[in-house]
C-alpha positions, -999 to 999 in steps of 0.1 A, spaced: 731 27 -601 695 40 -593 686 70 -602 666 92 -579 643 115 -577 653 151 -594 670 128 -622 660 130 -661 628 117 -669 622 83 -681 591 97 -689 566 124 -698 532 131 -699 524 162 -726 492 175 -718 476 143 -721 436 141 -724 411 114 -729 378 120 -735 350 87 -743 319 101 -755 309 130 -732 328 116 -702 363 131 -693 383 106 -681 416 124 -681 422 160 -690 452 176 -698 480 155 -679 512 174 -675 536 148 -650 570 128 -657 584 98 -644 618 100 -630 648 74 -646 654 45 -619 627 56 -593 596 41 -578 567 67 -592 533 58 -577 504 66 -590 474 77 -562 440 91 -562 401 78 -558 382 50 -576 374 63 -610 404 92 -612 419 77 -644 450 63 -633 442 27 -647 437 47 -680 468 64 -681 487 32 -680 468 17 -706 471 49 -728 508 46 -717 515 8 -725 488 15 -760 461 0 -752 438 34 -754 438 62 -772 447 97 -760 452 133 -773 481 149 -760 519 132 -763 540 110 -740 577 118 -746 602 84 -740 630 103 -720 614 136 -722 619 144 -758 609 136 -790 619 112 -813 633 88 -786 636 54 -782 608 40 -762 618 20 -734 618 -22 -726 584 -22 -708 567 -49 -689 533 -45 -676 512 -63 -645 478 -53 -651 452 -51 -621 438 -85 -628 437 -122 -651 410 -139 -666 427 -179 -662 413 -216 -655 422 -224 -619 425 -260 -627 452 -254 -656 473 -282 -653 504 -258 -653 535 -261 -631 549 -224 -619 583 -234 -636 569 -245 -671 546 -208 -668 577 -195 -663 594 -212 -696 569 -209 -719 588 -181 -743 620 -201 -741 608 -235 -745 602 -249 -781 595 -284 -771 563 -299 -756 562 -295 -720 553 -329 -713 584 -339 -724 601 -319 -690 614 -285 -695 652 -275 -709 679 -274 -682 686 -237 -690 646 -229 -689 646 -244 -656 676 -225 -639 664 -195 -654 626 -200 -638 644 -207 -606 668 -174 -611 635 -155 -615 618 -170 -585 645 -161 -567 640 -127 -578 605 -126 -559 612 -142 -532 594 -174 -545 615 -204 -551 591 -223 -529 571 -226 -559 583 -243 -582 566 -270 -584 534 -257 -574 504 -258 -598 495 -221 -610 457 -230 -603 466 -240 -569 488 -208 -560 467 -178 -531 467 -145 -549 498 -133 -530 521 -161 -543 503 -159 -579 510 -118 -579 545 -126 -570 553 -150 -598 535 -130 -625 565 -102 -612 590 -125 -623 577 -132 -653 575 -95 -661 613 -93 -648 619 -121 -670 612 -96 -696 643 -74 -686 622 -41 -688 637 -9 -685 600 4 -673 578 -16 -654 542 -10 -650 519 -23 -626 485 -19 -622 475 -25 -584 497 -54 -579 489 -60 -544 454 -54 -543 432 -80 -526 463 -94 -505 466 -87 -466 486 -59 -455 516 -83 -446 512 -100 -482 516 -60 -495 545 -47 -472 568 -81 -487 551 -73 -520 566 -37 -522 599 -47 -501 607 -75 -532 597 -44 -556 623 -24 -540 652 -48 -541 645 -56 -579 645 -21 -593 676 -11 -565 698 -41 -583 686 -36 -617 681 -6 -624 647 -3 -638 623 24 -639 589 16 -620 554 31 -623 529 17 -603 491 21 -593 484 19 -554 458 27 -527 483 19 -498 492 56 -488 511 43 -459 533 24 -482 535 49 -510 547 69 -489 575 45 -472 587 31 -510 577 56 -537 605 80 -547 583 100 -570 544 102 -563 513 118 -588 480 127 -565 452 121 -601 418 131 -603 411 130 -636 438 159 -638 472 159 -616 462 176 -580 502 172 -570 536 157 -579 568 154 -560 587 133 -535 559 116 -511 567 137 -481 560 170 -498 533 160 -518 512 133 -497 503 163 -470 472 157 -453 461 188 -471 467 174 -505 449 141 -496 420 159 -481 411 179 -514 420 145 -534 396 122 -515 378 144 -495 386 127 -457 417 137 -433 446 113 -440 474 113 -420 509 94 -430 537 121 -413 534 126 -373 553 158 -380 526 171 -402 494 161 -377 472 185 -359 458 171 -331 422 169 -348 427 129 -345 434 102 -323 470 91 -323 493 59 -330 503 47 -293 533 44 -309 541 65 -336 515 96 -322 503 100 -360 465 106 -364 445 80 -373 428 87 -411 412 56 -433 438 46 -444 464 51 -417 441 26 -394 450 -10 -376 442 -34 -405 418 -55 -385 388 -39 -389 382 -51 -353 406 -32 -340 395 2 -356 369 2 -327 394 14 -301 425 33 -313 441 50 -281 449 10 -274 484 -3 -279 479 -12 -316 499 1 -341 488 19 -371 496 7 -407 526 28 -407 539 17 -378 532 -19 -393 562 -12 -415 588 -14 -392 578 -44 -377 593 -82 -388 583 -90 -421 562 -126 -424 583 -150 -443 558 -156 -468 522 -136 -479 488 -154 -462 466 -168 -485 442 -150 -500 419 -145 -525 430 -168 -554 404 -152 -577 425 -119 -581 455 -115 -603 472 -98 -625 495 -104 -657 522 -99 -676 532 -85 -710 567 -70 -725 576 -51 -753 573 -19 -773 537 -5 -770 540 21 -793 565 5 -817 
């Protein structure tokens, strides 16, 4: 069963610092990360969350201690990690399925891939929502549907703690709502721990159980209605931000539908549509509740991320 938040941590953050040459990236990072929750990371360009998941998964080094279920001396935790984008050759000649297979298969895969590597590439695609894609060539996939499968390779891992490293970025907003609703299922039915990078506040605040406001230091951490207040996200990125209608104003103009003020991030997604928003469009969060598209639009092809399991600090 999920665990929620208010549950033991999965993990802690000690008073964690980094410091590269007289820049201070982070400085004294005090935050957990509740068992079986979705805790989302938020804050400006250049706030340091990308470095605390690299100092988490070690891959940078830190001052300060980060405490596997809270304690010393604890096992560290099956991790996978999607990092915020892949260096790869879009005209690899690789099909999704053999990707997929490559830690279980021994043989060449131009001699066809293993009955059991196959049904398990499918069992993972199915995970994502994906199965469509078999077949496809990896170099041929949009950024949405290459996102997606790099997520079931990192569930192929089994991790206890995935960490993801704006997943979603550069995919349309209808791309990210079925990006976070597949999230959701996966770490409701297994069980998993997830940390995750995002600028979506609307979504953040819909999915995350857990959320850390970082800005260099930790500004706020809690459950997302209590701690994504348009107060909080006023002194974190310095513009009014909106995401509860209970919590608005009247400084703002309103959702038609929802009546929840309009800020940056809480607009229509076409920009085009920014221009006039007393008409009957809906804002982002709105957006949510609305049918979700079968499959993400293509999109930028160029942007990925990637996938890596294990021990980090084994």
């Amino acid at each position: 069963m999920t665990r929620v938040e208010g549950s033991a941590p999965a993990i802690v953050f000690e008073h964690l610092s980094v410091r590269r040459g007289n820049n201070q990236i982070l400085e004294d990072i005090c935050a957990s990360v509740p068992r079986g929750g979705n805790t989302v990371l938020v804050g400006p360009n250049g706030a340091g969350k990308t470095t605390l998941l690299l100092c988490l998964i070690g891959e940078a080094p830190y001052t300060g201690r980060i405490l596997p279920d809270g304690r010393r001396g604890a096992a560290w935790p099956r991790l996978a990690y999607v990092p915020q984008q892949l260096q790869m050759d879009g005209g690899l000649p690789l099909l999704v399925s053999e990707f997929l297979s490559l830690e279980r298969q021994r043989r060449p895969l131009w001699l066809g891939l293993k009955a059991g590597a196959r049904a398990r590439a499918r069992r993972l695609l199915a995970l994502v929502r994906a199965e469509h894609l078999e077949n496809r060539r990896l170099g041929d996939l949009s950024g949405g549907e290459l996102r997606r499968v790099l997520l079931a390779a990192a569930l192929g891992h089994e991790p206890e703690l995935l960490v993801l490293d704006e997943p979603e970025a550069g995919v349309d907003f209808q791309g990210e709502r079925l990006f976070w609703e597949v999230l959701d299922t996966a770490r409701r039915e297994y069980g998993f721990t997830q940390l995750m990078v995002s600028h979506n506040l609307p979504l953040a605040a819909h999915y995350a159980t857990h959320v850390i406001c970082l800005n260099k230091c930790v500004r706020a951490e809690g459950p997302p209605r209590t701690t994504l207040t348009a107060a909080t996200l006023l002194n974190l990125f310095g513009v009014p931000i909106h995401l509860y209608p209970d919590q608005c104003d009247g400084a703002d103009p309103a959702c038609p539908q929802c009546g929840a003020l309009h800020g940056p991030d809480h607009l229509p997604s076409d920009p085009g549509q920014r221009l006039n928003v007393l008409a009957p469009l809906p804002c982002r969060g709105c957006a949510l509740h609305m049918p979700p598209a079968a499959t993400a639009a293509p999109d930028n092809p160029a942007e990925a991320g990637n996938t890596a399991g294990g021990n980090p600090h084994a």
